[in-house]
N, C-alpha and C positions, 0 to 999 in steps of 0.2 A: 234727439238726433234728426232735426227736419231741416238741419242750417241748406242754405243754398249750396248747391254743389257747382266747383269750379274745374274746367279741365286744365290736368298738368303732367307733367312729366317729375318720376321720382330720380331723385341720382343719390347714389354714394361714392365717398373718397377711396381708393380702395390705397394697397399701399405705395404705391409708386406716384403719390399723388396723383392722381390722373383721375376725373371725374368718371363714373359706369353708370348707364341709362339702365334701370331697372322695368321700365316699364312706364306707363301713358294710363292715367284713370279719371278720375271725380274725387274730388277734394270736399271735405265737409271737416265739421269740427260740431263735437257734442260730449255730452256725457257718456260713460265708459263705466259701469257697475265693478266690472272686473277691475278697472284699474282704480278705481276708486276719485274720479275726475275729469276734466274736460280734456278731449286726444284730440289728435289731426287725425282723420281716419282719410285713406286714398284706395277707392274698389276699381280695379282694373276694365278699365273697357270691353275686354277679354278675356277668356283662360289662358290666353298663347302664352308661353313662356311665366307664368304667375308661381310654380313648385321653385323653379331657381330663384324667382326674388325672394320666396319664405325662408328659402335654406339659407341666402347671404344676409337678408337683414333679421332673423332670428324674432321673429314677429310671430302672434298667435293669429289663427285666423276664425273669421267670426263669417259664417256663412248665412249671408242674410240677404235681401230682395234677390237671391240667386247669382248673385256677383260674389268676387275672392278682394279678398283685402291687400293691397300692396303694401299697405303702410299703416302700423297700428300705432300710435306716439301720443303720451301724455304729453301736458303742458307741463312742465314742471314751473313751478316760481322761481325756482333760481337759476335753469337753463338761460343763456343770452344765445338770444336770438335776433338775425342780423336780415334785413330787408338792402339789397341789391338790385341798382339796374331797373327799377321799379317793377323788378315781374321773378326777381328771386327769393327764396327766405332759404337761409341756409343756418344750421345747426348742429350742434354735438350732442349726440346719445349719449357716450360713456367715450370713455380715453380712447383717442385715436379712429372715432369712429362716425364722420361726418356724415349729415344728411342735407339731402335740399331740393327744395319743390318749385319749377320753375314751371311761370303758370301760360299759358296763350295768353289773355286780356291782363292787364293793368288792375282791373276793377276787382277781378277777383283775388288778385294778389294783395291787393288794400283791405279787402272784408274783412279774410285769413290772418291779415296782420293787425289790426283792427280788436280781432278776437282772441288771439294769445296778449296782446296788449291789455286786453281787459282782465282778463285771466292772472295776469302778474303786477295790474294798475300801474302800468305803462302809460306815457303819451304818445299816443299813433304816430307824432310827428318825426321820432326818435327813426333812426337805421339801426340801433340796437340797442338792447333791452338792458342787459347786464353782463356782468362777465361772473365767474368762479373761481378770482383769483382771492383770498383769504389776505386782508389787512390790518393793521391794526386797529383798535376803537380809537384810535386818536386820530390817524387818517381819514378813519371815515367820517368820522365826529367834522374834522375842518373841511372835506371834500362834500360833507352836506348844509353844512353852516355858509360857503361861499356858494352865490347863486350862479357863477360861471368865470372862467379862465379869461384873465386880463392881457391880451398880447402886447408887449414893447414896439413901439412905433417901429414900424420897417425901415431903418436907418441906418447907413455903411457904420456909424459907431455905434450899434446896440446886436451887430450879428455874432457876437458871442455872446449876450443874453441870452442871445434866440435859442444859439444850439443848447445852452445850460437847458434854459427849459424844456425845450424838447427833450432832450437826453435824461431827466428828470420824471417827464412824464411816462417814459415809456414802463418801467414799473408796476406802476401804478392803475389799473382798467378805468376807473372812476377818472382819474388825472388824462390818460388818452383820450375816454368820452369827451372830455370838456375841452381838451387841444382840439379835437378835430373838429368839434363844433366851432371852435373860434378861427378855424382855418379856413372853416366852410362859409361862415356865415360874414364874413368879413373881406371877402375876395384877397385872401393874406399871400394865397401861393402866386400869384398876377403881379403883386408888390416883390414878392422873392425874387423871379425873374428878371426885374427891372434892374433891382441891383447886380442881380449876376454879368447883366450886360454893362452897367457901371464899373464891375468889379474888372473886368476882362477887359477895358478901355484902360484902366487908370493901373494892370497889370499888376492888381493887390489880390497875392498871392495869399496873404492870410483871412482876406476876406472872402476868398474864393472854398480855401480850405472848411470855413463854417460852413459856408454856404452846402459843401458834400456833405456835410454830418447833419445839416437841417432837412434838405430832401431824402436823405437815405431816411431819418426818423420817421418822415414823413409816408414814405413805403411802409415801414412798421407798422403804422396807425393801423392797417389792414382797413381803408376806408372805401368803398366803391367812389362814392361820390366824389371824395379827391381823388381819386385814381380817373373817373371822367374828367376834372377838369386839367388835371396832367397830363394828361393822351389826348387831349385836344388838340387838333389840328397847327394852332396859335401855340402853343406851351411844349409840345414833345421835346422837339428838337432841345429847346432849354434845358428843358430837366438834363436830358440826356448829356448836355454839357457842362451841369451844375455836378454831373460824377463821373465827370474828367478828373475832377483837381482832388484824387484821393489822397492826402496828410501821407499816406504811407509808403507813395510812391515819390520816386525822385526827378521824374516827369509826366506831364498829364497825356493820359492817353490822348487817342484822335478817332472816337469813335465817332464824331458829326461828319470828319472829313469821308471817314469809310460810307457810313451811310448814304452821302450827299455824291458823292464821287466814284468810290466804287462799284458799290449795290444799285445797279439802276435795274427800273421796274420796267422790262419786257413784256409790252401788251400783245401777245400774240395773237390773241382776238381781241379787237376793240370792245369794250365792256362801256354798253352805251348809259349803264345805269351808275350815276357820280355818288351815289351811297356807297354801294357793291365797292367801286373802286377806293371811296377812302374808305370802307370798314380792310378793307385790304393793305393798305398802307400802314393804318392805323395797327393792323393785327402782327405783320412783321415787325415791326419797330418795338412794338412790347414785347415779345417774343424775343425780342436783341437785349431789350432792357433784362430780360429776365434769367438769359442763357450767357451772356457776356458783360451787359456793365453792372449789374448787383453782385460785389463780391458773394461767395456762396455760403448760403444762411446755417448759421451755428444751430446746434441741437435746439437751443431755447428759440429762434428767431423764425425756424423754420412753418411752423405753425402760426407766424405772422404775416407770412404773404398766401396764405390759401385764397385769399381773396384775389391775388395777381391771378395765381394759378386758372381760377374759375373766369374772371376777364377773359384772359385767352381760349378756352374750351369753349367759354358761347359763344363767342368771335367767331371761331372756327364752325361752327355749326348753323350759325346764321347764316356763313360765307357758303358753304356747301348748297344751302336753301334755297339762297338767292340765284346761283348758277343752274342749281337744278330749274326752276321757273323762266330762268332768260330760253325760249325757244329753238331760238337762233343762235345762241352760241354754240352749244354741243353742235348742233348741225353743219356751224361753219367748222368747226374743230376738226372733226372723222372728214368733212369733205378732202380740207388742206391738206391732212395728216396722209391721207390714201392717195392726193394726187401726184403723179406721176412729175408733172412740170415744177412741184414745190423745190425747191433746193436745198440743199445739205444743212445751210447753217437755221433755216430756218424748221424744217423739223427737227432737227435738234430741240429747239428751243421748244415746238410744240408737244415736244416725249416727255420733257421736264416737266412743261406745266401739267401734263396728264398723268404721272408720278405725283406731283402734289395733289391734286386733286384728289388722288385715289386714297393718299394717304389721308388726307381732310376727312375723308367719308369715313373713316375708321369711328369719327365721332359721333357718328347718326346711329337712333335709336335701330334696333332690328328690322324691324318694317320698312324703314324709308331707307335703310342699306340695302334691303332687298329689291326696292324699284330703283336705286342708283344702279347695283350693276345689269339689271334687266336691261335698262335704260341704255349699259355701253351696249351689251351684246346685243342690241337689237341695231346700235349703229354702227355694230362692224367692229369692235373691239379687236377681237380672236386673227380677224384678218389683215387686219391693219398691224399687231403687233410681230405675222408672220413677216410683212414685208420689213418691218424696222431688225428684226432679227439678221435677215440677210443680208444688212449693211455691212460696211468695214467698217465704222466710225465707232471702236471701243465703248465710249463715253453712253451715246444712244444705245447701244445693245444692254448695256448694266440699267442702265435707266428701263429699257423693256424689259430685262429683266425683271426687274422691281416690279413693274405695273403686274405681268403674268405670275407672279407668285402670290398677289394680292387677291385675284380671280381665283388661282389654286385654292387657298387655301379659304376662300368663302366659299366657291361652287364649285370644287371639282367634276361634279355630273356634265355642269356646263362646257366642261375646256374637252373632257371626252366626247360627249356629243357631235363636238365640233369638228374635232379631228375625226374621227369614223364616219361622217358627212363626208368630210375631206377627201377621204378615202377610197369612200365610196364615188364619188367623182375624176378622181385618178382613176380607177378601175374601168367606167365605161369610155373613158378617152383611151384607156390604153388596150381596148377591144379594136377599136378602129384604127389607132395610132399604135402597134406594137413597138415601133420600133422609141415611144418616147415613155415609154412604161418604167424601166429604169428612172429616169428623170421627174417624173410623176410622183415616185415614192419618195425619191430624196428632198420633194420643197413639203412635205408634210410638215407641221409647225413641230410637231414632237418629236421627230428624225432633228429639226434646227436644235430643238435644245438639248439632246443627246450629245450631234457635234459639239456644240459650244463646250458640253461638259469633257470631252474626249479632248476638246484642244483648246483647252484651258491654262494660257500663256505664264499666270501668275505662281511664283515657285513655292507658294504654301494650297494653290489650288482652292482659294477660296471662293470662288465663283463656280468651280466644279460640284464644292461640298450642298451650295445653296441648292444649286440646277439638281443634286442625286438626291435631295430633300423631295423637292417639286412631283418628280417623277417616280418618287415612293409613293407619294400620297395617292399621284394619278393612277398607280397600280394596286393599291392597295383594296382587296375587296370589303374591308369595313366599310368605307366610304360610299362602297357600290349600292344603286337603288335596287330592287325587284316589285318586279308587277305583273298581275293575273294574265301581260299580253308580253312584256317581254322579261329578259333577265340582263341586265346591265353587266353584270358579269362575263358571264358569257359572251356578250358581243363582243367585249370591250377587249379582254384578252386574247382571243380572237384573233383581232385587229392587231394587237400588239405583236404578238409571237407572226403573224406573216410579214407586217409593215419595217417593226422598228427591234424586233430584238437581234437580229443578225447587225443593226448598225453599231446596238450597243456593245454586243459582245466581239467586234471589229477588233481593237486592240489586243484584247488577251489573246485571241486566235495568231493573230501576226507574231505574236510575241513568246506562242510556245509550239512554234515548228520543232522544235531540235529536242533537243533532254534538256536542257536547262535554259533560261528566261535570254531571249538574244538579247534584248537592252536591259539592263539589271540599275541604271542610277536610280535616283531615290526619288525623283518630280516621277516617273513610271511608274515605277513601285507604286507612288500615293494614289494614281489614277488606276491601276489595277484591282489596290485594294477598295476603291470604292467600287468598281463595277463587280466584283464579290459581292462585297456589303449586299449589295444589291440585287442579286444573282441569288443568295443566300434567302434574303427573305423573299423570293417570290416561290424558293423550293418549300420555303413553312406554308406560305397562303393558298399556290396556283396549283396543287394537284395534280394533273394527266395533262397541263399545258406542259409546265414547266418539264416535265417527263418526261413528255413524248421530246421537244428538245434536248436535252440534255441526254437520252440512248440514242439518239436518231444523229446527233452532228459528234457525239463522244466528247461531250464536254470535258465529263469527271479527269479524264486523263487529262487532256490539256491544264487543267485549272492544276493538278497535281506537279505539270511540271514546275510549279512556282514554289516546291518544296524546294526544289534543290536553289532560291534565291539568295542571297546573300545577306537581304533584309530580314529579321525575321519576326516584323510584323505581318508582313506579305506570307512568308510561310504560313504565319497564323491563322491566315486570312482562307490559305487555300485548303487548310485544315479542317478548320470551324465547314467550310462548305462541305468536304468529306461525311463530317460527324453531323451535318443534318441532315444532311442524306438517308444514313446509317440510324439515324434516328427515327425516321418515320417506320422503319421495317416493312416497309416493300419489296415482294420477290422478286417484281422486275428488277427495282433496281439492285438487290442481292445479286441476281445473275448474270447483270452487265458488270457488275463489280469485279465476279467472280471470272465469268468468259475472258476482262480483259488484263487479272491480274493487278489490279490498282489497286491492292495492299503492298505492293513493292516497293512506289516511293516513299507511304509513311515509313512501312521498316527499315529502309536506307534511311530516312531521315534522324530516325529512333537511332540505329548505329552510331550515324556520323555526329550524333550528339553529347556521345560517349558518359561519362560516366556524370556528366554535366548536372547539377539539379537545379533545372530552371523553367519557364513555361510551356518549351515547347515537348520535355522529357514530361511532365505532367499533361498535358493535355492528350497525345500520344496513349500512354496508361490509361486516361480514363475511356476514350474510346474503343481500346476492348475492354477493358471494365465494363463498359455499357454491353458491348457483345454477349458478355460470360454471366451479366446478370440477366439481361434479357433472355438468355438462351437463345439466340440466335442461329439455330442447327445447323443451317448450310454455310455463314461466315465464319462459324467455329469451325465447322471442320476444313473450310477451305484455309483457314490462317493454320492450323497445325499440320495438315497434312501438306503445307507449301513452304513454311515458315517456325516451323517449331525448332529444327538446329541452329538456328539462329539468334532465337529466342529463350530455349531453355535455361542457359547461365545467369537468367536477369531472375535471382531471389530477392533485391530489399524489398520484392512487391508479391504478393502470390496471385496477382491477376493472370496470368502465363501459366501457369500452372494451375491454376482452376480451368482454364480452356481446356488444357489436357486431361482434365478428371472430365468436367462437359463432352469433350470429344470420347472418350473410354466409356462411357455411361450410353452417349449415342451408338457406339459400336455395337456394344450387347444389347442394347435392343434392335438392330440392323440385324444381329447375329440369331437373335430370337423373334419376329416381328408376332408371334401368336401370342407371345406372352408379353409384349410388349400393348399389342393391341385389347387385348385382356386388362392391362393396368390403366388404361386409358377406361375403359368403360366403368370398371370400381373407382376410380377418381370419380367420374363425371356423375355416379351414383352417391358418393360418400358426399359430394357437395350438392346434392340437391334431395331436398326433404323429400318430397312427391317421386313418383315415376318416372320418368323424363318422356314428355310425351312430342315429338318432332312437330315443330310447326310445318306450315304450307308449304314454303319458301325451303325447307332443311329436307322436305320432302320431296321436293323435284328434283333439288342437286341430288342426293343419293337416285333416284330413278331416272336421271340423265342418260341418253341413251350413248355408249362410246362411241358410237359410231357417225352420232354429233360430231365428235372432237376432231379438231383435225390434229396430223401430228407436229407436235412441239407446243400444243395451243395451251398456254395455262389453265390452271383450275382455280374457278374464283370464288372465294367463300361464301357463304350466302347476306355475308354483312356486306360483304363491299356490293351486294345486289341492290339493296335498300337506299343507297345516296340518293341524296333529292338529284331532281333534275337537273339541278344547275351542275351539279358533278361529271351529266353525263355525255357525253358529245359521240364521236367514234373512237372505232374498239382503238385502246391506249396504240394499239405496237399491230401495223396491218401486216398480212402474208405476206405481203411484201418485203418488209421491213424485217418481221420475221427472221426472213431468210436473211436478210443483210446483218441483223444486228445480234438476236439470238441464237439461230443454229447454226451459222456458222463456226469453223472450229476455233478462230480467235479471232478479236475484233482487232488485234495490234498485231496478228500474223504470227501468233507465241505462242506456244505451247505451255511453257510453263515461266515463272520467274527467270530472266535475261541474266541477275547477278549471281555469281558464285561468293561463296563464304569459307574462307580457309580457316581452320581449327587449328587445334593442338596437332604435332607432328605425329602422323601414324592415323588422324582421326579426319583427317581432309574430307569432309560434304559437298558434294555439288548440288545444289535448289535448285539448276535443271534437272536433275534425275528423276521419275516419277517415284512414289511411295510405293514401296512395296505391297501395302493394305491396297490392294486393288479393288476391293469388295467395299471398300468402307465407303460411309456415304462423303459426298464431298469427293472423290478421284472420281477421273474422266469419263473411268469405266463404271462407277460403282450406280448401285438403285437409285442413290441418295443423290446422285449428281444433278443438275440443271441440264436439261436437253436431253440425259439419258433416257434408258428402259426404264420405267419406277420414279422418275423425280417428279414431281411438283408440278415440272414442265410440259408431260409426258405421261398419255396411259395406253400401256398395249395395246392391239386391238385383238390379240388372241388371250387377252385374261379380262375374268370379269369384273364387272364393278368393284365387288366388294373387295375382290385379292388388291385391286388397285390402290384400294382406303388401305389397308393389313399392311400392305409391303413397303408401304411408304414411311413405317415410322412416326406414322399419326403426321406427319406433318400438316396435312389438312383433312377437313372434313372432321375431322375429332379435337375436342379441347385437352391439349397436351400439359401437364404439368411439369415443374421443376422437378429431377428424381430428388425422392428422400430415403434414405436407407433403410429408415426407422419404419416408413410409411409404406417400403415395398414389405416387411413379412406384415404388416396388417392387411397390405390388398390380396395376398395371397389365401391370409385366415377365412377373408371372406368371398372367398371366387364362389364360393357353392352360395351363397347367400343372394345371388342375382336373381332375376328372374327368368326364366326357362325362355318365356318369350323375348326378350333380350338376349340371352345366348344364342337363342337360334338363328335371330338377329342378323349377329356378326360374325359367327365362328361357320355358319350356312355358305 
């Protein structure tokens, strides 16, 4: 294993045909104990990214002079192996499972080959070795007996020979080796050509017709080297009009006329280097060849132009290379693109070619994708595509589009950055300039694509769906970095909820003034339900952002009026935000729920869906399903002591009635809280083997002094004391707020549910009435209430600590279990079984 090592780049075929850069190492080939023979071995330059090449090409690794193996590959002898372009070798592992080592030097791609050719006693001179197609001993018996493929003189009357044989050979791998050498080595496709311009003078249709079935065969061959001298500059054009005249069509296409006529090549920077421009020329036209004039390849055929395929891939990658190196173009490029005197048609034209480009670069390894887009953002990318956003010209906005979702979705850190920079420069203009502060916010690049998605003209809102993609990502804190000096988090949401969440939540706000949706068509609808969607996941990811919004503007009610929509995937929509709410079991937001009655429109909605069994009567159920299993104390009893006559007739489910056993269970221990607070303590002893001895943290909350608290001020458990930093900003819900949002007597000026429910005759309910249980927890008046004497909200300042833990019902401070009937006379058997110092404890 001492062969000279070459640098190269590994790729494999994945399934979309599409070549994947696995990584950049040293090439060598030696003996292999393990595998029992001569390998390609390739040791990564790097560790960067080397576990995902192990996991996709399922290789061992051999950890030796301190390098990782990219690439572990026996020679097999009967593998055919294929030399490309003079700097490729591409080959098959096993079915469907392409490899290829594309090397920097010539030289060392000749050694490598060289050396599997020795390996299988090959002649080096060969582009490939063998194939693995199984033929008969008679075939191969005459395909070894003939020393090479006799071609028929290139002659208008021998061009159905030709196509016989071609169509003959294809078959056959032995029979194609020895066509394409006699095509290659005879300048035969130069001779084709010729006639095809004879044929096309003398308008001989059936020689023209051969002539489509000799170069299509010829595609088959899967040959580099004739695929060079066909995309040569001198020949494309031909070919390309030799599969005009397809036999099956009843006239010939006009793909020369398109190409020559229609498609012309807009040099929007002068590209002084004449390689650059015809590898460019050259790379669209096969790329036409391959996308519109080869009809499209059958099961068996398709594995015969991977060589096309891989043509265009390096094309593509060179082309990228070479732009990156020209100095002066990128520079004239961002100049043009940002000046102000350029004119409409012609950035136009300069957003397109910077869409291609951007898409080009998809094909560069990890590393030199990583200096391409350094490369824009350091020349102005982010600002340049602010200005192109704020055009009118459709066409260019989707085109920027396109370029900014390619940034999203390599750097998002990047595109954040940029706008909270942004931001931060509106803010100190708009200290001196108040009066342009307003104006300030609105040109933030991510306020542009908010709008854009808000007023999104096309009636399936596809360009909305892309843009609420974009700005998931942008918000998404998996994405976000952290580090020992800042939290990306944090700033970044920040920035969002002051700058841009009042732009996004703009529509729904307009749209649910009244009780029910003021514009109900179905293009609203769809833009409503995405800004949910989206609404929805930032209440799963953002915490005390998203919160403190959503009690502070009253979201929840708003979003609720889209129950009563006509759509009802939009009901679903406003639902599902409901039930994540409800999900997280937070008592803030239990007690905004509760203060402002937003159980009213799900159970109007539940009503007026009547006996219905369909998604929105199921999802309905399971949301208090989720209440009655979670035990959720205070939305239990606020849903039965507001909503129970309304509710109790619905048996094919017993979720409604397990609420009312939950709620009846909460009662007597409201009605009992000594022995309630007693079964909390046998619980929390019967689940803990040791003593239970109070940490640090469970020790200050119990010796909190009340007179700390102010009134109304929640009590916060000691878990929710321990979130990292990044959780913590200021306090959720200020005195201020407080008073606005919590103690007030109602946030929608209600006292109790606005509808009535008529019964049975004689049995008429009004759900304005208050309950009678005025004691019970959950009524306005009762201990258990939110903002009462005794709730959650709330501790006297003439009762002590601990009565305040006791009378609460365990709600906090103590870990409360599910009642079990079975499990209340065992904690009773063992009340004397505590410890004394423990009794004294709690019941002191």
């Amino acid at each position: 294993m001492t062969d000279t090592r070459r640098r190269v780049k590994v790729y494999t075929l994945n399934e979309d045909r599409q070549w994947d850069d696995r990584g950049t190492g040293h090439v060598s080939s030696g003996y292999v104990e393990r595998l029992k023979g001569m390998s390609l071995l390739v040791r990564a330059e790097s560790d960067e990214g080397v576990s995902s090449a192990f996991s996709l090409l399922q290789y061992h690794s051999m950890d030796t002079e301190k390098s990782s193996l990219l690439l572990e590959s026996k020679i097999n002898p009967n593998t055919a192996y294929q030399k490309q372009q003079d700097t490729l070798i591409v080959w098959s592992e096993a079915e469907n499972y392409d490899l290829a080592l594309s090397f920097q030097e010539k030289a060392g791609c000749d050694e490598i080959w060289e050396k599997i050719c020795q390996v299988q006693g090959k002649d080096p001179s060969v582009d490939i070795t063998q194939d693995l197609v199984d033929e008969s001993e008679e075939e191969r018996f005459d395909d070894m007996s003939s020393p090479g493929l006799e071609l028929p003189s290139c002659e208008l009357s021998r061009l159905e020979e030709i196509a016989e044989l071609v169509a003959s050979s294809l078959p056959s791998p032995l029979r194609r080796e020895k066509l394409a050498l006699a095509l290659e080595n005879e300048g035969y496709i130069k001779k084709l050509l010729e006639l095809f311009h004879v044929c096309e003078d003398l308008e001989n249709i059936e020689g023209l017709h051969h002539l489509y079935e000799i170069i299509k065969g010829i595609f088959l061959l899967n040959r580099t080297a004739l695929f060079e001298v066909m995309f040569s500059e001198e020949c494309i054009m031909d070919v390309i009009g030799c599969l005009e005249y397809d036999p099956a069509l009843s006239q010939p296409r006009k793909h020369r006329e398109f190409l020559t006529k229609t498609a012309k090549f807009k040099e929007v920077i002068p590209i002084s280097d004449p390689e650059l421009k015809q590898k460019i020329h050259q790379t669209y036209r096969v790329q036409y060849i391959q996308d519109m004039v080869l009809p499209t390849p059958s099961v068996f055929e398709e594995n015969m132009l991977s060589t096309l395929h891989s043509f265009i891939f390096f094309n593509k990658v060179e082309i990228v290379g070479m732009l990156q190196e020209d100095e002066k173009f990128l520079t004239d490029l961002f100049a043009q693109l940002t000046d102000e005197a350029t004119d409409e048609e012609k950035r136009q034209e300069l957003v397109n070619f910077l869409k291609e480009f951007c898409a080009f670069s998809q094909t560069l390894q990890p590393q030199n994708r990583d200096a391409f887009f350094k490369t824009l953002s350091n020349m102005g990318i982010l600002p340049a595509l602010e200005v192109i956003l704020g055009m009118d010209d459709t066409q260019v906005r989707s085109a920027a589009t396109d370029i900014f979702s390619y940034l999203v979705e390599y750097n998002p850190s990047m595109v954040r950055e940029f706008v909270m920079q942004e931001a931060q420069q509106n803010d100190d203009v708009s200290k001196k300039l108040t009066e342009q502060k307003i104006t300030n916010k609105d040109i933030l690049l991510i306020n542009l694509i908010i709008e854009h998605m808000i007023c999104d003209t096309d009636p399936e809102l596809g360009g909305a769906v892309q843009l609420m993609g974009l700005l998931r990502t942008l918000v998404d804190p998996e994405n976000m970095l952290a580090t020992a000096n800042k939290t990306e988090k944090t700033e970044f949401l920040g920035f969002f909820y002051k700058h841009c969440m009042h732009v996004l939540t703009a529509p729904l706000l307009a749209n649910t003034t009244e009780d029910k949706p003021s514009k109900d068509d179905f293009q609203t609808a769809q833009l409503l339900a995405l800004v949910l969607e989206l609404l929805t996941f930032c209440v799963e990811h953002h915490t005390y952002h998203i919160k403190n919004y959503i009690i502070n503007k009253d979201i929840l009610r708003r979003v609720l009026v889209l129950m009563a929509s006509k759509h009802a995937f939009l009901a679903l929509c406003a639902l599902r935000f409901k039930r994540k709410i409800i999900g997280l079991k937070d008592e803030f937001y239990n007690r905004y729920i509760m203060k402002s009655f937003l159980f009213e429109p799900v159970v109007k909605a539940f009503l007026n869906n009547g006996s219905r069994y369909n998604l929105m009567n199921s999802a309905i159920i399971e949301m208090f399903e989720f209440i009655r299993v979670e035990d959720i104390k205070s939305l239990t009893a606020h849903v039965i002591e507001n909503y129970w006559k309304a509710l109790e007739d619905v048996d094919y489910v017993q979720t409604f009635k397990g609420l009312k056993l939950r709620f009846e269970q909460q009662r007597e221990r409201q009605d009992n809280p000594k022995l309630d607070s007693m079964r909390s303590i046998l619980r929390n002893h019967r689940y803990r083997r040791d003593a239970r001895t109070l940490e640090d943290e469970e020790e200050m909350w119990f010796n909190t002094d009340e007179d700390d608290m102010e009134d109304g001020e929640a009590v916060v458990s000691p878990s929710d004391k321990t979130k990292n930093d990044d959780d913590i900003m200021d306090p959720i819900i200020k005195e201020s707020e407080e008073k606005e949002v919590l103690l007030k007597t109602n946030l929608s000026g209600r006292q109790s549910p606005s509808f009535k429910l008529s019964l049975s005759s004689g049995t008429k309910t009004n759900l304005t009435s208050q309950s009678p249980a005025t004691n019970l927890p959950g009524s306005p008046g009762s201990p258990g209430s939110p903002g009462s004497p005794g709730s959650p909200g709330s501790v006297p300042k003439n009762t002590s600590q601990t009565a305040a833990i006791t009378t609460k019902g365990g709600l906090v401070g103590l870990v409360d279990y599910p009642d079990d009937d079975e499990d209340d006379d065992e904690d009773e058997d063992k009340e004397d079984t505590l410890p004394l110092s423990k009794k004294a404890k709690f019941e002191s």
